[in-house]
N, C-alpha and C positions, 0 to 999 in steps of 0.2 A: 246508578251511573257507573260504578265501580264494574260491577256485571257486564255493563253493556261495551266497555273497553275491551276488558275480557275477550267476550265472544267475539267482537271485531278484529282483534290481534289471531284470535283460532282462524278465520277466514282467510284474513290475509297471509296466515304458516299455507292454507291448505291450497288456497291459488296458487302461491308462490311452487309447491310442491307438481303441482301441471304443468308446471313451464319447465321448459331445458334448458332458457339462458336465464338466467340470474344476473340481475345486479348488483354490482354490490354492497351501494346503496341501501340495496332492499335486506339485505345482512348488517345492517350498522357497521360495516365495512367501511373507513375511508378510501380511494385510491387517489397513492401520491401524486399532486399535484405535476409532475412532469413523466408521470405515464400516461397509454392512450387507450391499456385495456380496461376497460369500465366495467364489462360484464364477465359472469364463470358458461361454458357451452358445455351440458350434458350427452350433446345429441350424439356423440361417437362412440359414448357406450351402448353397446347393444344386445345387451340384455335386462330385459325391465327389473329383474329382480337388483342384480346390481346397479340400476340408476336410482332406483329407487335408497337402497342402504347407501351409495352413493351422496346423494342428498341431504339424506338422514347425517351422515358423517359431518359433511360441508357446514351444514347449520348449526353442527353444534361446535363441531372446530371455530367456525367464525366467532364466538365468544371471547375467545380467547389467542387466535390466530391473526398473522396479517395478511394485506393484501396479498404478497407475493410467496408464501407459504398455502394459500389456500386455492389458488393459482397453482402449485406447484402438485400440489394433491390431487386435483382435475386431470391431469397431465400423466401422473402413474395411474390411477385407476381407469384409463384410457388404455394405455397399453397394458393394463391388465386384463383389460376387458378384450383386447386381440387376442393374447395367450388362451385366454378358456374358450373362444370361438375356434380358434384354430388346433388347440390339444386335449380339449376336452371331451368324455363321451358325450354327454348329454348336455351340456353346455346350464347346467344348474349347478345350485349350492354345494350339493353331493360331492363334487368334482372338487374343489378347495383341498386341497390336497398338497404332502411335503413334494408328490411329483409334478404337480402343478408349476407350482413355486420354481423349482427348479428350470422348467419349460420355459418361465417369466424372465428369470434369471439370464438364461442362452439367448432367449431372444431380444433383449436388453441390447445383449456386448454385440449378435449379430447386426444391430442396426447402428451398432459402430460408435454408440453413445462412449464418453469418456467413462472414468473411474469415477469422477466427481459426482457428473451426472447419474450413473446408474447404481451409487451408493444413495445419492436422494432417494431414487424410486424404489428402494428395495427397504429400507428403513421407511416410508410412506406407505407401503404395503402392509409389512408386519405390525405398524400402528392401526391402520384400515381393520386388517383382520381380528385385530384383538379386543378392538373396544366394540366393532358389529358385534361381537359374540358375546362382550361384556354384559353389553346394553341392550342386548338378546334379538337385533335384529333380524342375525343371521343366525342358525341353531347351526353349527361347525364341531364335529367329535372331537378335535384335536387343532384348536388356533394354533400352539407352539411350534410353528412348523417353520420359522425362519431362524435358524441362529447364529448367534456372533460371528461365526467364521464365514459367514454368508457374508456378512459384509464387506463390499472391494476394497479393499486398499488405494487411498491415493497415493502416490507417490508425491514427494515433497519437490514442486515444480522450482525450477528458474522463474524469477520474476519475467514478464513479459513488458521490459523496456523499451522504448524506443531507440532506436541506436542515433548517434551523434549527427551522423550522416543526413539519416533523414531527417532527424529535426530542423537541421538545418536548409534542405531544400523547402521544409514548411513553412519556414520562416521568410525563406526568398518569394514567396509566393502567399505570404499573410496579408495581403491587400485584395485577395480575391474574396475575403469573406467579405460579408456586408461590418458595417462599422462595431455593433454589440456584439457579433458572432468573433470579432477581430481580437478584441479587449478581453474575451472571457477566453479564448485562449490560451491569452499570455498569461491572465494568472493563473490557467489551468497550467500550463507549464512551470509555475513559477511556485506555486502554492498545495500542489497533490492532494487536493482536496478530491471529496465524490462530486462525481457531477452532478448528483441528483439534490445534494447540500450547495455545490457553487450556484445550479440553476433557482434556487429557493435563496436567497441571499434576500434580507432586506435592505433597505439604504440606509440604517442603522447600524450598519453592521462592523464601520469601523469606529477606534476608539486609540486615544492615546492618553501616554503617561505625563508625567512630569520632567521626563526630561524630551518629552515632545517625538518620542520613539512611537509608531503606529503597529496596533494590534487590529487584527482581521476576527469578529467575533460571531460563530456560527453555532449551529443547532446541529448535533451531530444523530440524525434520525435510527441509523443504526443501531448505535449506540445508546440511545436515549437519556444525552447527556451534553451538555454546554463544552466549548471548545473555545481556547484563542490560542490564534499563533503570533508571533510577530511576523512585519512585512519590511521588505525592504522602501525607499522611498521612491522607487520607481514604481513598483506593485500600487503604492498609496495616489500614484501619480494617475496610473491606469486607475482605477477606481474612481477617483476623480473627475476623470473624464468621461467616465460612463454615466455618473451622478448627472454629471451638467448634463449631456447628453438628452439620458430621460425626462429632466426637468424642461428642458425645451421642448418635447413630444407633450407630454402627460402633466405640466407643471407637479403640483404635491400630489394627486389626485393618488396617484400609484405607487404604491408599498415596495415593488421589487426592486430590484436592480436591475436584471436582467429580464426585463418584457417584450414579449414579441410585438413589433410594430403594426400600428393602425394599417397598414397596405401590405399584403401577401404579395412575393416579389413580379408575380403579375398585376400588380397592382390593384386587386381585387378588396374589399375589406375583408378583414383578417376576423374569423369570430371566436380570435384568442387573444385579441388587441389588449395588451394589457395585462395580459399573462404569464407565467415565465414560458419558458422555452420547453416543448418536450426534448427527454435523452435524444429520442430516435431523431429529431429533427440536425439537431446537432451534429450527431455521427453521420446522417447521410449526408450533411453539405461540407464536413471532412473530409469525406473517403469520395464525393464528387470532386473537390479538390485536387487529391492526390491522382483521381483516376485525369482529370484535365490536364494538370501539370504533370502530368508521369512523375509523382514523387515516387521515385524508386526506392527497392530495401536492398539487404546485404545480398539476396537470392537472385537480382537484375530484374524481380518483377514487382509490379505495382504493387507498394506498400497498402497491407489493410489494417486501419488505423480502430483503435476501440479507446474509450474514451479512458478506461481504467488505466490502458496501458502510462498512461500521463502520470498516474498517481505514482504506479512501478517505476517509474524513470526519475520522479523527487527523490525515490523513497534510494534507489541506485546509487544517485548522483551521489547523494549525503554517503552512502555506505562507501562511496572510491573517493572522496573527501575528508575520510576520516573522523568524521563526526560518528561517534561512541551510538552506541546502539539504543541505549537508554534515551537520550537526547532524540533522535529518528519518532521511535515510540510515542513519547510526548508531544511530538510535532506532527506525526500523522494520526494522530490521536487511537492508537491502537488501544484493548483494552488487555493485552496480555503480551509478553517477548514474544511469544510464539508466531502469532499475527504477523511481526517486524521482521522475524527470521526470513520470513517471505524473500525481503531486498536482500538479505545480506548473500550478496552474491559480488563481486568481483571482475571485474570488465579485463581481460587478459591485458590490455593499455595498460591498466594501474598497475594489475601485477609485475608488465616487464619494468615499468618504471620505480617500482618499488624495490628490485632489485639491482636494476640498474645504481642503485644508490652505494651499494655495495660493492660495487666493482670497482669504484675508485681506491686508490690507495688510504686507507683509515690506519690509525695509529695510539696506542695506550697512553698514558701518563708518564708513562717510562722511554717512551716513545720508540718503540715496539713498533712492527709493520704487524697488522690483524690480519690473517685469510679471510673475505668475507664469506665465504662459506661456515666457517666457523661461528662466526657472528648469529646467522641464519641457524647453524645447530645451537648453540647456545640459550640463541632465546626460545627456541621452543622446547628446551628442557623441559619435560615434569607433563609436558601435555600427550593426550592419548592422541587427537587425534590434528595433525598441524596442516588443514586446509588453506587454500589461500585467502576467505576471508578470515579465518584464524591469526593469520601471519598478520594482514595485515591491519588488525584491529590492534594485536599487540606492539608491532613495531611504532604504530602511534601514538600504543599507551607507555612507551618507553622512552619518546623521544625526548627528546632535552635541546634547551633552545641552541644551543652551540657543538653538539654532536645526539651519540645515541648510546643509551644504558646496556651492556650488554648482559646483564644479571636477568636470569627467569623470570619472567613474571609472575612463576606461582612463589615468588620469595620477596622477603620485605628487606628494605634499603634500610642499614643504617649508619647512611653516612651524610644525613641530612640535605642540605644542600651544596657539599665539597663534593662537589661530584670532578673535579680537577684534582684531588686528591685521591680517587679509589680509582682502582686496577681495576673497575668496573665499565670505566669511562671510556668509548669509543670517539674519534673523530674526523675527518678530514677535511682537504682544501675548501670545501665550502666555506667552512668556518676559520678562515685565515685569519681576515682582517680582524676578526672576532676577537680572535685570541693576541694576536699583536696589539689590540688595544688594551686588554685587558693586562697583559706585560706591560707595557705602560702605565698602568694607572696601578698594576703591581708594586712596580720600581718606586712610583713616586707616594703609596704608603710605606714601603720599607725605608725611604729617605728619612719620613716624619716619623716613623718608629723607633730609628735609629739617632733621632735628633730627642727625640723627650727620654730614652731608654725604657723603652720596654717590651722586655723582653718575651714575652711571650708572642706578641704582633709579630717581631722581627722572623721567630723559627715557624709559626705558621706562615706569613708570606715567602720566606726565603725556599721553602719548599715547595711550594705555588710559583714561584719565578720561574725556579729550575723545572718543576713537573711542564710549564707552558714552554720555555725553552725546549726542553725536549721533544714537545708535540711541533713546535713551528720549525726548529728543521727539517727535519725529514719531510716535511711535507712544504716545504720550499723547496728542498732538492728536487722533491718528485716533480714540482709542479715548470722546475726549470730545465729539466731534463728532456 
């Protein structure tokens, strides 16, 4: 019995091996439940020798590869297979060549593909070639023909946020989605999750604590690792609504949350009734949207919307909110800072208003008038290199609830929390009322200091009186001037 498995599994290698479209399936391949490519297409390579080592590769990669890696490899050795038609002599093995390679290379950047992209296909190539010739497919005099410097360089992008503007015109126009398309939106907005984890959500998915705070809990595919965030209660509200939602469609029958409805919007039956949503569904009745509504961008032309950009714009928001970077990480469930670095970029708004903070009149302990330019050199002592989200992650890791520290951040405080005591301590008018109450409730432990005698309270506050003294005039003159 054992034999006759055997030979049936040889069969089905050597069929499957005649065919140019593959399923993936037919590779113990999953494909994620909200993609729509199912099959790999050989047909565009056109040379049998290379569909053939082609295949040979695909099969064995799928062991160990995913969907969209193996997908991706179809892809390069496609337009490798252009290169040796169009530069090669003989259009065989013989040809595999470091001037091959190079030819692949030019014609990569000519077809105007990114860095991103034609650093995929050139590192997919030099694995192509090395393991054909390992696994002696291919007989090649010299695989080593790709190296390190071959590989593009990407340049460390700008996050690709949505800007404020058009979020907002999306928003004025959020009733044009159908009702589930409506809801997963907003938490797409609200929660910078991937869409391919928001669209795979079960209705399990939420969970709370004990003091009744809701947590959003998902499967981070990527990743291949469990996730929660917390959610606001408007988020837990949307959720909500989408639950009842389905239960009224689908009663318990359906696991999702987000399932495409029994009628296709021609009202056709749907033969995904009950399934989540594909990506591409999603993005085209967005960017239908925007093309309906002429949601504009900053450029006056019709904004073209990707669904990642959503993630970029949490990931933004939190960075020009001041939320610490570490924190971001954890919430967008990155597996390294590097990942997070991505957001930290800086919306020129924050920066003029970050600055703006500085231009009022601020004042020491002594009650000194600060240049705020000084302020601004100050704290970026000690650093090499003071970008603006540099500045202003540190301006927030200096702040103090009643003013701002003006000591390095590469130096440690110690002057606990007297920070109304150290020549360190910036402030101004914002913090008025702040500090006149705090003289107040000064005055009235130096009374009771001065009623039991003791004298150590009395010389620490009486220096605290006078150091607050000092900061609220001047900064009542300025503010009545």
């Amino acid at each position: 019995m054992a034999l006759a498995i055997v030979v049936d599994n040889t069969k089905t290698k050597i069929d499957l091996f005649e065919k140019d479209v593959w399923k993936f399936e037919e590779l113990g391949v999953e494909t994620p439940i909200t993609k729509s490519d199912y099959q790999l297409n050989f047909s565009r390579i056109e040379q049998h020798w290379l569909k053939i080592t082609a295949k040979k590769f695909i099969n064995l990669m799928a062991l160990t590869r995913s969907h969209s890696a193996l997908t991706s490899y179809v892809s390069s050795i496609n337009y490798f297979s252009k290169t040796l038609k169009n530069h090669s002599r003989s259009n065989s093995v013989k040809d595999i060549s470091r001037e091959l390679v190079l030819c692949y290379m030019t014609d990569l950047k000519k077809a105007g593909l990114s860095n991103a992209t034609r650093k995929h296909h050139v590192l997919n190539i030099k694995l192509f070639i090395e393991l054909a010739n390992r696994e002696s497919w291919l007989s090649i005099k010299n695989s080593n023909i790709i190296y390190s410097e071959d590989i593009p360089r990407v340049p460390k992008s700008l996050p690709r946020f949505i800007p404020e503007s058009v979020m907002t015109q999306l928003n004025q126009h959020i009733n044009m989605f159908e009702p589930p398309v409506m809801r997963l939106l907003l938490v797409l907005q609200e929660c910078g999750m991937r869409i391919s984890e928001l669209l795979t959500l079960k209705r399990n998915c939420l969970i709370a604590d004990n003091d009744g705070d809701y947590f959003l809990y998902t499967n981070q595919a990527k990743m291949n690792k469990e996730h929660t965030i917390p959610i606001t209660i408007e988020t837990y509200n949307v959720f909500n609504e989408q639950m009842e939602y389905v239960n009224s469609i689908y009663g318990k029958s359906c696991e999702w949350l987000f399932p495409m409805e029994l009628k296709s919007s021609s009202n056709k039956n749907n033969l995904r009734a009950g399934m989540p949503y594909k990506t591409r569904t999603i993005i085209e009745q967005i960017n239908r949207v925007a093309d309906t509504a002429k949601i504009i961008g900053d450029n006056g032309e019709i904004f073209h919307f990707t669904t990642h950009m959503f993630r970029h714009t949490v990931g933004t928001r939190m960075i020009n909110n001041g939320v610490p970077q570490h924190i971001i990480q954890r919430y967008l469930g990155h597996e390294t800072p590097v990942m997070t670095s991505t957001y930290a970029h800086i919306m020129d708004s924050t920066m003029k208003r970050e600055f703006a903070k500085f231009k009022g009149v601020m004042v020491d302990v002594a009650g000194n008038i600060i240049d705020s330019e000084s302020i601004a050199r100050d704290i970026s002592l000690g650093a090499d290199n003071v970008d603006a989200q540099w500045l202003k992650r540190h301006i927030s890791a200096q702040a103090l609830p009643n003013g701002l520290c003006a000591m390095p951040v590469v130096q440690t405080c110690d002057k606990a929390n007297a920070c109304l005591t150290c020549g360190n301590f910036r402030t101004d008018s914002r913090y008025l009322d702040q500090h006149k109450e705090q003289l107040e409730r000064t005055c009235s432990i130096l009374d009771t200091a001065k009623q039991k005698g003791w004298t150590r309270q009395i010389e620490m506050n009486e220096k605290l009186k006078q150091n607050l003294i000092n900061i609220i005039e001047p900064l009542e003159a300025h503010n009545d001037a």
